[in-house]
Jmol script that loads the backbone (N, CA, C; Angstrom):
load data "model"
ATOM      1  N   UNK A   1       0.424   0.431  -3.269  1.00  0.00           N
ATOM      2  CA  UNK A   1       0.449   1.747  -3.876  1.00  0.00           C
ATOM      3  C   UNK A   1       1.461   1.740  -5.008  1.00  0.00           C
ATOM      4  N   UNK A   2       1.019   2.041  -6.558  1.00  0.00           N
ATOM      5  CA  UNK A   2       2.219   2.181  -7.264  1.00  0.00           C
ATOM      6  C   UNK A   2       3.050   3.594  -7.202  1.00  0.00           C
ATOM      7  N   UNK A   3       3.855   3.266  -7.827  1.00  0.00           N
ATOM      8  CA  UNK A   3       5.275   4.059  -7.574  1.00  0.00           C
ATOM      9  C   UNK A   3       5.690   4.576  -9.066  1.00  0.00           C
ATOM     10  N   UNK A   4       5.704   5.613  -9.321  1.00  0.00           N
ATOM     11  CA  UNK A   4       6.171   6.547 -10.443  1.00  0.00           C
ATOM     12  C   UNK A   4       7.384   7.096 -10.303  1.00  0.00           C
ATOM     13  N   UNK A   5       8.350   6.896 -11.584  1.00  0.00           N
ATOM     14  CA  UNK A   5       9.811   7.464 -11.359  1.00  0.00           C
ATOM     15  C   UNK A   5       9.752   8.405 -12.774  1.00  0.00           C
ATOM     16  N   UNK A   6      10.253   9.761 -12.525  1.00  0.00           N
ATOM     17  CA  UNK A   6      10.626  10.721 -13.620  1.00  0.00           C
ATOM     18  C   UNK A   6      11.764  10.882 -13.974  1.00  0.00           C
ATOM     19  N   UNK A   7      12.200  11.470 -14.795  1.00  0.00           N
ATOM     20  CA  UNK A   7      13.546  11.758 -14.566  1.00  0.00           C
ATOM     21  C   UNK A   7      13.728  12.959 -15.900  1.00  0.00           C
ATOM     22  N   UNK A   8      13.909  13.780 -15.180  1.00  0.00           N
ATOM     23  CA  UNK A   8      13.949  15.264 -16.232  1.00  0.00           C
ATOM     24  C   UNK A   8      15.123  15.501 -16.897  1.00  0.00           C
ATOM     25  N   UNK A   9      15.814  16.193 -17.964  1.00  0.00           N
ATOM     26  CA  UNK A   9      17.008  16.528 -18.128  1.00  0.00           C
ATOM     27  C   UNK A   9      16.889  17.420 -18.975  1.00  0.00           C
ATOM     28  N   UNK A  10      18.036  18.204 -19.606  1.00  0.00           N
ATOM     29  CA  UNK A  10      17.975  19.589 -20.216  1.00  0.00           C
ATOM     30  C   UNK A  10      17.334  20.729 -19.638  1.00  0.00           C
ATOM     31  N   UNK A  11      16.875  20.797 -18.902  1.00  0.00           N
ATOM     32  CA  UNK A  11      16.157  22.102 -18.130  1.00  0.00           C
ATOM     33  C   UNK A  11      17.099  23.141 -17.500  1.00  0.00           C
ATOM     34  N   UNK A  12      16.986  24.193 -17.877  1.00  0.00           N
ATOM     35  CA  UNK A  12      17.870  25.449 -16.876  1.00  0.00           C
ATOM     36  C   UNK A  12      17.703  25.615 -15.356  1.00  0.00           C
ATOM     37  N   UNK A  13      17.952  24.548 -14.711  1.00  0.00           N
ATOM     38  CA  UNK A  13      17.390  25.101 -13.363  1.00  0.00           C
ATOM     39  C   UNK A  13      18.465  24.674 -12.392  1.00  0.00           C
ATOM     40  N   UNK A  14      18.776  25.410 -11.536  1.00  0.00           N
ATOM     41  CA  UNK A  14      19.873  25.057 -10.620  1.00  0.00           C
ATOM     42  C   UNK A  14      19.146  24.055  -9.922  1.00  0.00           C
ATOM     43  N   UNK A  15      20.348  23.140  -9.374  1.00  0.00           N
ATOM     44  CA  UNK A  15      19.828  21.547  -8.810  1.00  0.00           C
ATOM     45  C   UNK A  15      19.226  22.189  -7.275  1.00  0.00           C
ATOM     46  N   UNK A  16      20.036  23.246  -6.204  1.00  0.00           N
ATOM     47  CA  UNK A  16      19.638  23.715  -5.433  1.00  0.00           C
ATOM     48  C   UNK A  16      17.812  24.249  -4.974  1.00  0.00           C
ATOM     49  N   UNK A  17      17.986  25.000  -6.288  1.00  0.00           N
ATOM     50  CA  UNK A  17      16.672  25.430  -6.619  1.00  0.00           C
ATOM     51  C   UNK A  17      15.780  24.419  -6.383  1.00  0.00           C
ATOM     52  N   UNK A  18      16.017  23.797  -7.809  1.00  0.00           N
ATOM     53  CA  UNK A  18      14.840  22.322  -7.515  1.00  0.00           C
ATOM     54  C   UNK A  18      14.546  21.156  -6.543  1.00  0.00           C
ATOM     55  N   UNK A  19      15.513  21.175  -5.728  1.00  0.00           N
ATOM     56  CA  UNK A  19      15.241  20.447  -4.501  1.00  0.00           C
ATOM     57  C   UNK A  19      15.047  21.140  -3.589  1.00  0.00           C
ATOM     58  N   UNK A  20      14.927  22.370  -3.387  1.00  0.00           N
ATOM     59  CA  UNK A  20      13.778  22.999  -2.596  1.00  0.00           C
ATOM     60  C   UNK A  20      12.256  22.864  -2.381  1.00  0.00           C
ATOM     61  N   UNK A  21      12.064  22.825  -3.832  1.00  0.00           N
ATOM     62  CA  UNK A  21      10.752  22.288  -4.271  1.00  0.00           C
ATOM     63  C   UNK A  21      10.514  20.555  -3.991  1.00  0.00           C
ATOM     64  N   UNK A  22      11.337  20.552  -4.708  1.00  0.00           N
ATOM     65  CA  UNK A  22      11.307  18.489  -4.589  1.00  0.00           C
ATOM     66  C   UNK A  22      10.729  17.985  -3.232  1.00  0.00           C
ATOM     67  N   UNK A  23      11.449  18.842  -1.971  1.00  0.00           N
ATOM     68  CA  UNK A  23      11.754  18.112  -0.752  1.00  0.00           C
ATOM     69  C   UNK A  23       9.970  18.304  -0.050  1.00  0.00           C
ATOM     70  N   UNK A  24       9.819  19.414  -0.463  1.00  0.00           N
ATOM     71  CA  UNK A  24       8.162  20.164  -0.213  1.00  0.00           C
ATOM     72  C   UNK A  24       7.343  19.142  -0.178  1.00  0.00           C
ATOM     73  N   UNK A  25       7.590  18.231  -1.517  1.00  0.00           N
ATOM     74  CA  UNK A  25       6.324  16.942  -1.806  1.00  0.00           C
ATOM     75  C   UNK A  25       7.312  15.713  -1.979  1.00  0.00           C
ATOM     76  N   UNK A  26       8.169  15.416  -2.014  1.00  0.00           N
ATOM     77  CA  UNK A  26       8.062  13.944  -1.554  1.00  0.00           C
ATOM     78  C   UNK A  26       7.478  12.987  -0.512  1.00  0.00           C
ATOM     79  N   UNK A  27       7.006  12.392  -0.810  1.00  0.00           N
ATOM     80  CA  UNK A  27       6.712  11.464   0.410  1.00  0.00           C
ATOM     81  C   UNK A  27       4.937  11.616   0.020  1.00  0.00           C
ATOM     82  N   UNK A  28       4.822  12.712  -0.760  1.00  0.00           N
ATOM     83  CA  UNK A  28       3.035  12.669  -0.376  1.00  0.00           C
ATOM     84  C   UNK A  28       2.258  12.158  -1.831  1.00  0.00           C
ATOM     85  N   UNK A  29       1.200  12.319  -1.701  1.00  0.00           N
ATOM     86  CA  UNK A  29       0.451  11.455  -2.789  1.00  0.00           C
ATOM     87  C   UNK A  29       0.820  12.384  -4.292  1.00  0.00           C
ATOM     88  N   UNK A  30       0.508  12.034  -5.448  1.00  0.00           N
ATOM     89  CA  UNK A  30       0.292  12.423  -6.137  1.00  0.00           C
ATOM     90  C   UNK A  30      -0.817  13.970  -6.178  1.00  0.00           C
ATOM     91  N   UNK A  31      -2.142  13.880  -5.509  1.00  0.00           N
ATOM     92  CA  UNK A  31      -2.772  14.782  -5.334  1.00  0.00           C
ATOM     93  C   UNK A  31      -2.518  15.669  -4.233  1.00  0.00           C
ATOM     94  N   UNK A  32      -1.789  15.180  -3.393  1.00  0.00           N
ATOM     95  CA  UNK A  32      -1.242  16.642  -2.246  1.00  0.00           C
ATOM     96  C   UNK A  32      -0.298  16.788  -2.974  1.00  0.00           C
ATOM     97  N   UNK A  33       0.541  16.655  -3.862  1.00  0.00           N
ATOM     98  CA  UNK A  33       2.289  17.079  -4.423  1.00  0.00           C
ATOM     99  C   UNK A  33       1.686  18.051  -5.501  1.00  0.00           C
ATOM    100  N   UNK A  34       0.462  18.069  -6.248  1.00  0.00           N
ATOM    101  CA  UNK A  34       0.223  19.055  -6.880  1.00  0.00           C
ATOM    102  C   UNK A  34      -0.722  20.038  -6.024  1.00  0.00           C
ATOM    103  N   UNK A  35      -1.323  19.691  -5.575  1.00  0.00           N
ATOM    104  CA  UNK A  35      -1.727  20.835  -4.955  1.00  0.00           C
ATOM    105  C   UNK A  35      -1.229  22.051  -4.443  1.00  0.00           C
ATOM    106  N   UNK A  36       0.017  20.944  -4.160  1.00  0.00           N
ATOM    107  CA  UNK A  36       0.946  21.918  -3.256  1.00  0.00           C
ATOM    108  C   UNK A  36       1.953  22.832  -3.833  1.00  0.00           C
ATOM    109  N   UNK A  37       2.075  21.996  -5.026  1.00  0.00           N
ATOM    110  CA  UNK A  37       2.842  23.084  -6.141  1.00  0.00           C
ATOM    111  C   UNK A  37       1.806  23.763  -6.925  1.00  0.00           C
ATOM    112  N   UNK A  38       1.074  23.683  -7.201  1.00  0.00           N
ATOM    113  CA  UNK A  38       0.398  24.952  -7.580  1.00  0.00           C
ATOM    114  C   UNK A  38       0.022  26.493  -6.895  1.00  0.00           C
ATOM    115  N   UNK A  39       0.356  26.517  -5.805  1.00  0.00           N
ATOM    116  CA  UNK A  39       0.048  27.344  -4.730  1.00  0.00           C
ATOM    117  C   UNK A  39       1.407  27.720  -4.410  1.00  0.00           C
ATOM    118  N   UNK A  40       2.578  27.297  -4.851  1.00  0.00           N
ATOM    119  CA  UNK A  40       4.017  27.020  -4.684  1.00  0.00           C
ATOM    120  C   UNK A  40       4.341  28.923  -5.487  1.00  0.00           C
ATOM    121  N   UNK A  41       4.732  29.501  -5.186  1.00  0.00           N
ATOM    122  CA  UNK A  41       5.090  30.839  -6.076  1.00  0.00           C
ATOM    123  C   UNK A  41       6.621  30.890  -6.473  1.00  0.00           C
ATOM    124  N   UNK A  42       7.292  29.939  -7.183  1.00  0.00           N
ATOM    125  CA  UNK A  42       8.284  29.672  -7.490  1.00  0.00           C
ATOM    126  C   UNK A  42       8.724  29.449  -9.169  1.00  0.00           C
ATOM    127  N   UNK A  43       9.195  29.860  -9.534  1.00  0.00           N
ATOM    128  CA  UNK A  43       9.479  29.487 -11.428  1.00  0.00           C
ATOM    129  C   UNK A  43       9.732  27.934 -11.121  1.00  0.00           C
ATOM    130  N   UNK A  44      10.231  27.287 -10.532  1.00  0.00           N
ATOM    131  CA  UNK A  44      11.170  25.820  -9.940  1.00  0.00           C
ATOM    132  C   UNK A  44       9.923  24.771 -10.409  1.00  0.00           C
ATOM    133  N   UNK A  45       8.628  25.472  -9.040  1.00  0.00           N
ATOM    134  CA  UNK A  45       7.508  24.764  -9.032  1.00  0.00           C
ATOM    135  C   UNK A  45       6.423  24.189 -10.220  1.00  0.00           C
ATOM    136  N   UNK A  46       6.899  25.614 -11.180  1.00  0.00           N
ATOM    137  CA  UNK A  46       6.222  24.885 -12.700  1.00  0.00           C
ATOM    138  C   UNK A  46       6.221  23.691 -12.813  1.00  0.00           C
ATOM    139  N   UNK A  47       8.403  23.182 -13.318  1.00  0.00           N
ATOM    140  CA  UNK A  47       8.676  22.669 -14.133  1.00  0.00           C
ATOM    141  C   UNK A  47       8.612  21.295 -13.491  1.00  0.00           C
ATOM    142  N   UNK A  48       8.663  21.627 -11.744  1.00  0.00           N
ATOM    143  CA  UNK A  48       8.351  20.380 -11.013  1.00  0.00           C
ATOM    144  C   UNK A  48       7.264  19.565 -11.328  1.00  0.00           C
ATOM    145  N   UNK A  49       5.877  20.727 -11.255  1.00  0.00           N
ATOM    146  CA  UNK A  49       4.862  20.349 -11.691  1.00  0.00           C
ATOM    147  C   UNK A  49       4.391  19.569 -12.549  1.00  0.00           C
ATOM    148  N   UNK A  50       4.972  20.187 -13.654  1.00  0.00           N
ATOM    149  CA  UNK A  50       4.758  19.704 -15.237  1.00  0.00           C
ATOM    150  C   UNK A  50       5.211  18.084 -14.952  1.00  0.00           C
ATOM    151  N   UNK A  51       6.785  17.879 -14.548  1.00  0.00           N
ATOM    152  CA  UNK A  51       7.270  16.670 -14.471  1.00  0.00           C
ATOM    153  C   UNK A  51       6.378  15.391 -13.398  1.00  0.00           C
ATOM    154  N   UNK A  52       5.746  15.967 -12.553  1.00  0.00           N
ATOM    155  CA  UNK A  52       4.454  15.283 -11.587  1.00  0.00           C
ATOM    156  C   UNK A  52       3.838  14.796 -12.445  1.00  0.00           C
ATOM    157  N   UNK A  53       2.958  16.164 -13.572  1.00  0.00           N
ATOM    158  CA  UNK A  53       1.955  15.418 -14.050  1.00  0.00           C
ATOM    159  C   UNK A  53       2.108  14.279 -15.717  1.00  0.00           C
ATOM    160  N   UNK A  54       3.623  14.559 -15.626  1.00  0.00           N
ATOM    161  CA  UNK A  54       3.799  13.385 -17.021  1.00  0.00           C
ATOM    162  C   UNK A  54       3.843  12.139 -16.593  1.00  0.00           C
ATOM    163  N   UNK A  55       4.204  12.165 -14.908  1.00  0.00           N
ATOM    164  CA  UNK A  55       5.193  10.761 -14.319  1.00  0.00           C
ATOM    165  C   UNK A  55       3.536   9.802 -14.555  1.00  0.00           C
TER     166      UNK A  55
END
end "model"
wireframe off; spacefill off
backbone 0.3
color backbone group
């Protein structure tokens, strides 16, 4: 299975915040981690998102 690494920076988002989200989908595929943030009702979950689908 390959392995994708992101790494975001400049964004306004408290680190708290975003590893709320983070912790939600690690571990799962690419297609359950968006799924799951899209359904996610969080401002956090966007930018998570967005960063999923560049990796």
């Amino acid at each position: 299975m390959a392995e994708a690494k992101a790494i975001l920076r400049h964004v306004r988002l408290a680190p708290r915040k975003a590893r709320l989200i983070v912790d939600m989908v690690r571990g799962r595929n690419a297609a359950e981690a968006l799924a799951v943030l899209k359904y996610t009702p969080r401002s956090a979950a966007r930018v998570v998102e967005q960063l999923l689908f560049s990796a």
